[in-house]
Phi, psi and omega in degrees: 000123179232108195290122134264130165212121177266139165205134183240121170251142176211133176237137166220113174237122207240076164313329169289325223245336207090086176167121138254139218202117160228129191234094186255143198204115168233134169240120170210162201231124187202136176028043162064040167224139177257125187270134150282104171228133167211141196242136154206167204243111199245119177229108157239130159305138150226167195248163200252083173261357140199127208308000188280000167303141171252153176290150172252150150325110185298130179263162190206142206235128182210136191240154164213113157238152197224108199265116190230344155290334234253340187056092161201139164224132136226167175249121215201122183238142192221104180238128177225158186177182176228154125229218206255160115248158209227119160205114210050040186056024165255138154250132197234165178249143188227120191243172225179099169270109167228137253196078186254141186219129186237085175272101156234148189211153164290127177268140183286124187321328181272019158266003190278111158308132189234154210295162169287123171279165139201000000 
């Protein structure tokens, strides 16, 4: 049995823009399955010059599918809204996206890395 695992992070913040983006990614290989996961946190500022906007209720998205030809499942939870901060005595609005995705999939046995001998 031979264990893989990748994990990639990225934080990208555009203060001019507003904007925030932080994006975590794993790949791992484990018992002849490949795992996929990504999560990411999406944040825009905006500034409120009048505060009579109303807020929405955040929504949430949630998928499962499931592939039995393809031996693939995924999963994918989605939630987006907004709310109000106090910064510097300004209040802004923030709208907010976040995003968890999940792909396990089968590796076909001659696709498995098998360990090095010598």
């Amino acid at each position: 049995m031979i264990e893989m695992r990748e994990l990639l992070y990225k934080n990208l913040t555009s203060l001019s823009k507003g904007r925030k983006i932080i994006a975590i990614s794993e790949e791992a290989q484990k018992n002849g399955f490949l795992t996929r996961t990504s999560r990411r946190f999406i944040y825009v500022i905006k500034d409120t010059p009048n505060l009579r906007a109303s807020l929405t209720a955040p929504r949430f998205y949630i998928l499962k599918i499931h592939d039995s030809k393809n031996k693939k499942e995924r999963f994918i939870f989605k939630a987006k809204g907004n709310f109000y901060v106090v910064n510097n005595n300004q209040v802004r609005l923030v709208y907010f996206c976040h995003s968890f995705k999940i792909d396990l999939l089968q590796i076909p046995a001659s696709h498995e890395e098998k360990p090095v001998t010598h």
